[in-house]
N, CA, C and O atoms as CSV, one atom per row, in Angstrom:
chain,resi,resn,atom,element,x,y,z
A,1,UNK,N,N,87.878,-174.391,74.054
A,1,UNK,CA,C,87.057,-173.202,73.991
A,1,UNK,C,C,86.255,-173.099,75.290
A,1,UNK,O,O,85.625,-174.058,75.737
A,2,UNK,N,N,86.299,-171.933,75.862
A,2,UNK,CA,C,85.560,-171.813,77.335
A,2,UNK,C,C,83.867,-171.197,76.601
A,2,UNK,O,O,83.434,-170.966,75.472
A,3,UNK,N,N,83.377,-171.138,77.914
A,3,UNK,CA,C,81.560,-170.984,77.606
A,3,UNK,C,C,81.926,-169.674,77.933
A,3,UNK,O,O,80.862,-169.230,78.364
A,4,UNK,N,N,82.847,-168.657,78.015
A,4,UNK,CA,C,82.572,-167.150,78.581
A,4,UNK,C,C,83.804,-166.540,77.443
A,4,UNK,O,O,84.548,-165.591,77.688
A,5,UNK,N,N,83.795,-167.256,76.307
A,5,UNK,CA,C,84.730,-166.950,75.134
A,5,UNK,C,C,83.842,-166.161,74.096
A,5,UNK,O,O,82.651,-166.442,73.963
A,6,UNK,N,N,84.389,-165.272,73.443
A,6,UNK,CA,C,83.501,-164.221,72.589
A,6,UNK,C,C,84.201,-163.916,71.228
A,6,UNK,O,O,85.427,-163.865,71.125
A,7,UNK,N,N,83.238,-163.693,70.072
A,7,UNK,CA,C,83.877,-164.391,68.812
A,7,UNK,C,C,83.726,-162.888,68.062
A,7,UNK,O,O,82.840,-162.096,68.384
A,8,UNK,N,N,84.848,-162.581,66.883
A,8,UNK,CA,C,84.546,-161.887,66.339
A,8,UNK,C,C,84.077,-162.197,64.244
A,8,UNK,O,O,84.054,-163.300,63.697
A,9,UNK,N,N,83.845,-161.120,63.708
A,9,UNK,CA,C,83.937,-161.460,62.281
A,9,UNK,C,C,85.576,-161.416,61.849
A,9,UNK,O,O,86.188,-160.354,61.741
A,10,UNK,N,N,86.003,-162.354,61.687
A,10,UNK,CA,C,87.635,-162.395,60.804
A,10,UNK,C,C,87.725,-161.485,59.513
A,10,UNK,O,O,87.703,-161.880,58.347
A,11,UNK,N,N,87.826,-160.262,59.940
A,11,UNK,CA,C,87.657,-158.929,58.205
A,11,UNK,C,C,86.481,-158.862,58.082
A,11,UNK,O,O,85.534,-159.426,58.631
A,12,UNK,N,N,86.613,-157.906,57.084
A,12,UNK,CA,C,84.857,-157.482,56.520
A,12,UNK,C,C,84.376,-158.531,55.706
A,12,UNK,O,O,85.363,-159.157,55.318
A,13,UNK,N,N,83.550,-158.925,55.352
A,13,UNK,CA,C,83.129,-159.654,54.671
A,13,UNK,C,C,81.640,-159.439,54.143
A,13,UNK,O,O,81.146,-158.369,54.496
A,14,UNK,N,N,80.981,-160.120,53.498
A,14,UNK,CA,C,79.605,-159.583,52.648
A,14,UNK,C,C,78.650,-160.753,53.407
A,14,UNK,O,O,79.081,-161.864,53.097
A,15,UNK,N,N,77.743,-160.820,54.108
A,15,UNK,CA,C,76.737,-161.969,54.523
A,15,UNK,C,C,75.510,-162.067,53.549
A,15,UNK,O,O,74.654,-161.226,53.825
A,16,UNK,N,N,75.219,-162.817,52.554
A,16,UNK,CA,C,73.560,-162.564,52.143
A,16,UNK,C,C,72.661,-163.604,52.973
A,16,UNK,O,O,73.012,-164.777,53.103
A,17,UNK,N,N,71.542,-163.119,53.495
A,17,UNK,CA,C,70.597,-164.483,53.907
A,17,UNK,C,C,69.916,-164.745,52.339
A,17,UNK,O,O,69.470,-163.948,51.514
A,18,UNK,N,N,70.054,-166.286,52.330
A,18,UNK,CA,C,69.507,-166.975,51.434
A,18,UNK,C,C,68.010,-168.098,52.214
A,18,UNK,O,O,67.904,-168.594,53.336
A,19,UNK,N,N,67.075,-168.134,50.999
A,19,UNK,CA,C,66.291,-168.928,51.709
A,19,UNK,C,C,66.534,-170.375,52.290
A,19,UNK,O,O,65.537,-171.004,52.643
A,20,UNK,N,N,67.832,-170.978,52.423
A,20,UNK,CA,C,68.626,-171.892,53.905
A,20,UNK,C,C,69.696,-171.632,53.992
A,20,UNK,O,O,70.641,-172.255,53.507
A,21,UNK,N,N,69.740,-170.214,54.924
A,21,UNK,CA,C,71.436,-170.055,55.195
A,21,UNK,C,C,71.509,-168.670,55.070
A,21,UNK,O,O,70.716,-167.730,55.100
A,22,UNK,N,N,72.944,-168.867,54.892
A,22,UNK,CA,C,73.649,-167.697,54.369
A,22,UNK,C,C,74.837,-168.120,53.467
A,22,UNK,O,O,75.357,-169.235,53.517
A,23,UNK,N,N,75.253,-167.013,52.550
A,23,UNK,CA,C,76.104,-167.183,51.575
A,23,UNK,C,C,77.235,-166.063,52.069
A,23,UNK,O,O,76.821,-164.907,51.977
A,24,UNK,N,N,78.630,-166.210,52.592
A,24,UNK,CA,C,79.159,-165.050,52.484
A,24,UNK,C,C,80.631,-165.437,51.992
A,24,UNK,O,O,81.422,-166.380,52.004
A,25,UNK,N,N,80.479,-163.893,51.477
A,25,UNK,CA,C,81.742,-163.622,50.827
A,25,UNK,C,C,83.194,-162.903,51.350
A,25,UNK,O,O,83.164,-161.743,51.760
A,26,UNK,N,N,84.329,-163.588,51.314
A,26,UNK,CA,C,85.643,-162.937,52.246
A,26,UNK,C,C,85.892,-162.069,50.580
A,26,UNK,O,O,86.120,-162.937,49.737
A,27,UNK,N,N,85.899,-160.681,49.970
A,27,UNK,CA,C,86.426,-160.080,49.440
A,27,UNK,C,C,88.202,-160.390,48.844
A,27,UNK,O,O,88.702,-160.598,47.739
A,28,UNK,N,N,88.716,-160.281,50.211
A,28,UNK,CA,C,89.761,-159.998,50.709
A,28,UNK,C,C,90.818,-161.411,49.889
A,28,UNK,O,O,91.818,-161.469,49.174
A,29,UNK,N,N,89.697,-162.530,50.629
A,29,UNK,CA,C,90.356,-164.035,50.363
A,29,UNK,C,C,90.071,-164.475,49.143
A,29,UNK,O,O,90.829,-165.326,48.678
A,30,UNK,N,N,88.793,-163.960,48.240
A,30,UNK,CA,C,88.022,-164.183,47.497
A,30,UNK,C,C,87.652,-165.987,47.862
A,30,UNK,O,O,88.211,-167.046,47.582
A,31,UNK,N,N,86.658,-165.675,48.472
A,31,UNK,CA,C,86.364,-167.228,49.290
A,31,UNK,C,C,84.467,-167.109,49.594
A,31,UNK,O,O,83.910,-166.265,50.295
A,32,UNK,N,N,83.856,-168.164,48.867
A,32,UNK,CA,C,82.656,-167.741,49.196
A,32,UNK,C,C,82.033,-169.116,50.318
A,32,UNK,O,O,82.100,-170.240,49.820
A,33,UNK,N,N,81.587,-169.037,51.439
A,33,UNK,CA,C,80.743,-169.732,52.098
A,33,UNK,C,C,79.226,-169.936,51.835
A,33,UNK,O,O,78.377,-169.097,51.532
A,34,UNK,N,N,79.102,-171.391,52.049
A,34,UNK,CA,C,77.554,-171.765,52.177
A,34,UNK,C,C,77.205,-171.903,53.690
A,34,UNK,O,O,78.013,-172.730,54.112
A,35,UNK,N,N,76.513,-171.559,54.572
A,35,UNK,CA,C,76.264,-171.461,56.105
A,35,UNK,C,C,74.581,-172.104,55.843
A,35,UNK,O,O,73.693,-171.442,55.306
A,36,UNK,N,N,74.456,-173.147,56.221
A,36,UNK,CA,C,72.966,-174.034,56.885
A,36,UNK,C,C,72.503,-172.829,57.397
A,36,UNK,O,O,73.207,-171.838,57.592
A,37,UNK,N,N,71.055,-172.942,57.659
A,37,UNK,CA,C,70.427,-172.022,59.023
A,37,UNK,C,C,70.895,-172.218,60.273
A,37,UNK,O,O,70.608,-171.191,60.888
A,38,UNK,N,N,71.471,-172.988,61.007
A,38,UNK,CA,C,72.119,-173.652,62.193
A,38,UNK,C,C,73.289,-172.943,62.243
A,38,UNK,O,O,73.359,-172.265,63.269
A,39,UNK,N,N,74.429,-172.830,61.363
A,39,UNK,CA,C,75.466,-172.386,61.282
A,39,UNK,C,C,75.004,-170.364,61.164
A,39,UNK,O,O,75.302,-169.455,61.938
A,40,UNK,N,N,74.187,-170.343,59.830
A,40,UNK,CA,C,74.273,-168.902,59.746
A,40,UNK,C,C,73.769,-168.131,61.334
A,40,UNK,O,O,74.127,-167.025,61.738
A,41,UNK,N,N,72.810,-169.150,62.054
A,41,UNK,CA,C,72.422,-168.393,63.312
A,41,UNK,C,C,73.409,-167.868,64.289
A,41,UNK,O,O,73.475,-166.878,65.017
A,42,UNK,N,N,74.290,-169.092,63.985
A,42,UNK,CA,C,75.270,-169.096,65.410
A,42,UNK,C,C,76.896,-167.909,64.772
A,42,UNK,O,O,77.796,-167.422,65.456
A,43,UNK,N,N,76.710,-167.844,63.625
A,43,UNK,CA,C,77.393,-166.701,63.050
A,43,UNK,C,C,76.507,-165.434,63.345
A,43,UNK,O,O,77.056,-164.677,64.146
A,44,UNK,N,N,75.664,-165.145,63.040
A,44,UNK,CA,C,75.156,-163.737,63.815
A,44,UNK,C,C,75.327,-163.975,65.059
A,44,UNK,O,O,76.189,-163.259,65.568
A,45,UNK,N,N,75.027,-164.423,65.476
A,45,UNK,CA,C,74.870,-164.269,67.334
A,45,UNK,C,C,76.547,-163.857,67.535
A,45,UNK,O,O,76.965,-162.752,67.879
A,46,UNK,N,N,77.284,-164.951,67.250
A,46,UNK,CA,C,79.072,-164.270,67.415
A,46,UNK,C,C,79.248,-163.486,67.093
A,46,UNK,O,O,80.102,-162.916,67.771
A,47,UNK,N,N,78.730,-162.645,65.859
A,47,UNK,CA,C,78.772,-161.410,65.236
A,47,UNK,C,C,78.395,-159.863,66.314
A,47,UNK,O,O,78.792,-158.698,66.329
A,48,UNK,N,N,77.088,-160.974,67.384
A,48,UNK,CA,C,76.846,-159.759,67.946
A,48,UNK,C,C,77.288,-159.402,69.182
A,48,UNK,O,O,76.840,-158.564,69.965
A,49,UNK,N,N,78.721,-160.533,69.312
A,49,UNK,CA,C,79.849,-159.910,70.697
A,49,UNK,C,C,79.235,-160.880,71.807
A,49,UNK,O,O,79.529,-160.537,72.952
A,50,UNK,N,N,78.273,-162.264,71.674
A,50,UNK,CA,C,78.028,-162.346,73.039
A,50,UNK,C,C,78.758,-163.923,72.981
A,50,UNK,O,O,79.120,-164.565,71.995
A,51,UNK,N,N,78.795,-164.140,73.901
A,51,UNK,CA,C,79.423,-165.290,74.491
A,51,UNK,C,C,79.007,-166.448,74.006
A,51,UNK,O,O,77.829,-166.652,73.713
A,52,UNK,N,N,80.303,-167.643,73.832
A,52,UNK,CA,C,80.024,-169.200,73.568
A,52,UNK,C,C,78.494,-169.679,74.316
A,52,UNK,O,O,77.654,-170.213,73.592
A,53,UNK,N,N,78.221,-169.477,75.653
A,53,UNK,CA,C,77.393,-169.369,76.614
A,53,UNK,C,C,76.014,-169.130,76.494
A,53,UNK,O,O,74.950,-169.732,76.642
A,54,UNK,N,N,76.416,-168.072,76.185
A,54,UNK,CA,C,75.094,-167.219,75.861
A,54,UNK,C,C,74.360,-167.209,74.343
A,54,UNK,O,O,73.209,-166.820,74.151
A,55,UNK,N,N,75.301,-167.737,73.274
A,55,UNK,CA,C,74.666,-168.282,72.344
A,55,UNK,C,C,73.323,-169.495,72.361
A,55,UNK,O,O,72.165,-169.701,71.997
A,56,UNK,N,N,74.792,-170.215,73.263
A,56,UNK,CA,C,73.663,-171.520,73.594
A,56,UNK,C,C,72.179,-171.761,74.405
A,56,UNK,O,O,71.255,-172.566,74.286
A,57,UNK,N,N,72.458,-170.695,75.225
A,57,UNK,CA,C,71.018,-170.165,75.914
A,57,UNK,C,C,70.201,-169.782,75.511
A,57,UNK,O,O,69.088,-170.248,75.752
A,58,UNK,N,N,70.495,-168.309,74.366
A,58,UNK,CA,C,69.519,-168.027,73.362
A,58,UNK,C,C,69.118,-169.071,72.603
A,58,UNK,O,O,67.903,-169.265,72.584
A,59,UNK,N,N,69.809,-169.802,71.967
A,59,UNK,CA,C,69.354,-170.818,70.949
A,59,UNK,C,C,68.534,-171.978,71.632
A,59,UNK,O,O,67.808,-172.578,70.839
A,60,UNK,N,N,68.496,-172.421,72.940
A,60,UNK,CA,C,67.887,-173.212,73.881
A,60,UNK,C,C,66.223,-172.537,74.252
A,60,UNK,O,O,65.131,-173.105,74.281
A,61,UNK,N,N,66.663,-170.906,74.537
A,61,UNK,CA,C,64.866,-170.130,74.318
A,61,UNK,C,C,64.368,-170.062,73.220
A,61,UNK,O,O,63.247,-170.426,72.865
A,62,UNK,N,N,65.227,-169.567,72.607
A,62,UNK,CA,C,64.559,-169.671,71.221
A,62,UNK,C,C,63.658,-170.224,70.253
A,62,UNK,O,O,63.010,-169.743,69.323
A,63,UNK,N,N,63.851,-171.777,70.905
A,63,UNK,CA,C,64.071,-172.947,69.879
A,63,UNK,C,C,62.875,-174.168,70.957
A,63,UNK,O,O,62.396,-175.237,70.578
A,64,UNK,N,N,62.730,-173.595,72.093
A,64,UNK,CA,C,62.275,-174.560,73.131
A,64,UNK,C,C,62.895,-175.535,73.334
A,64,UNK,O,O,62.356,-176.638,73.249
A,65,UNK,N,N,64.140,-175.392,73.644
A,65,UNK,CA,C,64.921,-177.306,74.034
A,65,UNK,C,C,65.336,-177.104,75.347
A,65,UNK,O,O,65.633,-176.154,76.072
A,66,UNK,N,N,65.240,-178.561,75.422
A,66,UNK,CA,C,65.220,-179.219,76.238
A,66,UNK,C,C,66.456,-178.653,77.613
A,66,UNK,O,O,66.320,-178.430,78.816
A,67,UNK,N,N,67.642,-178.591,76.643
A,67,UNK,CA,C,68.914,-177.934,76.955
A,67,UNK,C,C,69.031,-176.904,76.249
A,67,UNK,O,O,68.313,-176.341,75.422
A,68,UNK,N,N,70.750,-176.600,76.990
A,68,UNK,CA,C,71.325,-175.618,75.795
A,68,UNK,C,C,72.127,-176.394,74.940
A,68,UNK,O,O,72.936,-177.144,75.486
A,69,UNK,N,N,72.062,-176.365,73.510
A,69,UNK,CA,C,73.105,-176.702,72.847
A,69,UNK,C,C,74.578,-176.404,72.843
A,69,UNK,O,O,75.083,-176.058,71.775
A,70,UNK,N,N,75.157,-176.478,73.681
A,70,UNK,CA,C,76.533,-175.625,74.071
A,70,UNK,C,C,77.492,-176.295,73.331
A,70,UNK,O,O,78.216,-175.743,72.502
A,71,UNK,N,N,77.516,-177.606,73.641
A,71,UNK,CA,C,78.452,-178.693,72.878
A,71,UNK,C,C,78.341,-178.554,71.400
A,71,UNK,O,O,79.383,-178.903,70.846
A,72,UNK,N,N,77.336,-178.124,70.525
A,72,UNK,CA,C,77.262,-177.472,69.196
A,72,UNK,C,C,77.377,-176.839,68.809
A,72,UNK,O,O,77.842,-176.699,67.678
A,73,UNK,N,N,76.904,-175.862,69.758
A,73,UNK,CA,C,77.690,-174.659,69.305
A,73,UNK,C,C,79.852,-174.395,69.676
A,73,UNK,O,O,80.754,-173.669,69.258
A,74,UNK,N,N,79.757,-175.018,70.229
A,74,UNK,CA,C,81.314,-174.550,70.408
A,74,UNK,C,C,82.166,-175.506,69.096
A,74,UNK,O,O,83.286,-175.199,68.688
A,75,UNK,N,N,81.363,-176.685,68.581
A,75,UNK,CA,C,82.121,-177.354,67.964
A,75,UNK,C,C,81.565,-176.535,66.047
A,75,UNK,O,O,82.382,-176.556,65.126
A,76,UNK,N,N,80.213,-175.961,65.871
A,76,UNK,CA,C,79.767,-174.715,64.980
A,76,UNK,C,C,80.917,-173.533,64.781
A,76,UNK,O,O,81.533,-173.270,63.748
A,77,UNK,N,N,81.020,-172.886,66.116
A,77,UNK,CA,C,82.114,-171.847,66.094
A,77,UNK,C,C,83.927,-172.367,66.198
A,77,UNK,O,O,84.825,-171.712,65.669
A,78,UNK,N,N,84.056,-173.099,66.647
A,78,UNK,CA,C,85.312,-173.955,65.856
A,78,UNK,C,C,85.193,-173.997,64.918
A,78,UNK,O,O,86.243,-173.536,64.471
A,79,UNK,N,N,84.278,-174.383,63.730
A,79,UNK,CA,C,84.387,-175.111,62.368
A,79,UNK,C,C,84.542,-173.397,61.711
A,79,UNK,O,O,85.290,-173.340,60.735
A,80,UNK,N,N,83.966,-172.149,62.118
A,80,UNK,CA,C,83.915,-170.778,61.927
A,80,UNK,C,C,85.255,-170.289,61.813
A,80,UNK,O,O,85.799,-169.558,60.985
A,81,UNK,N,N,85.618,-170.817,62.752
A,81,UNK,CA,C,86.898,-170.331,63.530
A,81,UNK,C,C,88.016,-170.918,62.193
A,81,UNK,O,O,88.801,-170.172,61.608
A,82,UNK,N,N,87.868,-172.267,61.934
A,82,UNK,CA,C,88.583,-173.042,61.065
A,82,UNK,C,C,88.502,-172.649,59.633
A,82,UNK,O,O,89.467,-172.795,58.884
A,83,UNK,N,N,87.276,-172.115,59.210
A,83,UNK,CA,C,87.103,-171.011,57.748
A,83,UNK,C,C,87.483,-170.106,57.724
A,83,UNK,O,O,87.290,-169.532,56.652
A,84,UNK,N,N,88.218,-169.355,58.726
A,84,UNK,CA,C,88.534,-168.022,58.748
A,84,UNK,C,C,87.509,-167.088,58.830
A,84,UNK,O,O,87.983,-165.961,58.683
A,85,UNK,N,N,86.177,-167.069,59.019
A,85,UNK,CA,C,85.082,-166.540,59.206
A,85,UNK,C,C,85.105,-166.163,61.041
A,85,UNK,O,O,84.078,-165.657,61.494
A,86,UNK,N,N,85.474,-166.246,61.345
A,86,UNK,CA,C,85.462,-165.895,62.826
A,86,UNK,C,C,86.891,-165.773,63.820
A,86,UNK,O,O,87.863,-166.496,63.602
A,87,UNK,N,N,86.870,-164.971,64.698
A,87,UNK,CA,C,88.090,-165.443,65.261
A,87,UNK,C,C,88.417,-164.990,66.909
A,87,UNK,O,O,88.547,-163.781,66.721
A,88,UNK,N,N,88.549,-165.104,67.818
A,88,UNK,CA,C,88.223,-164.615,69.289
A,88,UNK,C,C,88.701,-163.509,69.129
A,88,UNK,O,O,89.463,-163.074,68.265
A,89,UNK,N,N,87.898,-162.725,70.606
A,89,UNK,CA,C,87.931,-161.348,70.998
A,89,UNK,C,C,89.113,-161.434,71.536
A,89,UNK,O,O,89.546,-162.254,72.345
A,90,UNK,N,N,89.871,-160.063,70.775
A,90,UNK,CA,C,90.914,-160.170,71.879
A,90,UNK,C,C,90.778,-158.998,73.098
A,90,UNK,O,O,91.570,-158.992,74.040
């Protein structure tokens, strides 16, 4: 996975925020996900078209660290990628 790679939602699907996470639902697959706050973040952010990269940057301001989490997030959006919840821009 490159840092200038951009993710989409895999189908429509239903997101609820729950108080840790998110819960969403594939309709389609009838498949329901549990998403941590860590995971549900880095699913919106892919949701909103911007880059492996640029996730990790936001989440680095965001969050005050030290770094960017890049290495987590790419191995986050793999595991996305691997639920069928996500899938690259083509």
């Amino acid at each position: 996975m490159l840092d200038t790679d951009s993710f989409e939602e895999n189908g429509p699907c239903d997101a609820q925020l729950m108080s840790d996470g998110f819960v969403v639902y594939q309709e389609e697959l009838e498949k329901v996900h549990y998403l941590n706050p860590s995971a549900s973040a880095i699913f919106e952010l892919a949701r909103s078209g911007i880059t492996v990269g640029e996730m990790a940057a936001y989440l680095k301001e965001t969050h005050d660290l030290p770094e960017a989490p890049l290495e987590d997030v790419k191995t986050c959006v793999a595991d996305l990628v691997d639920k069928g919840l996500l899938k690259l821009c083509s």
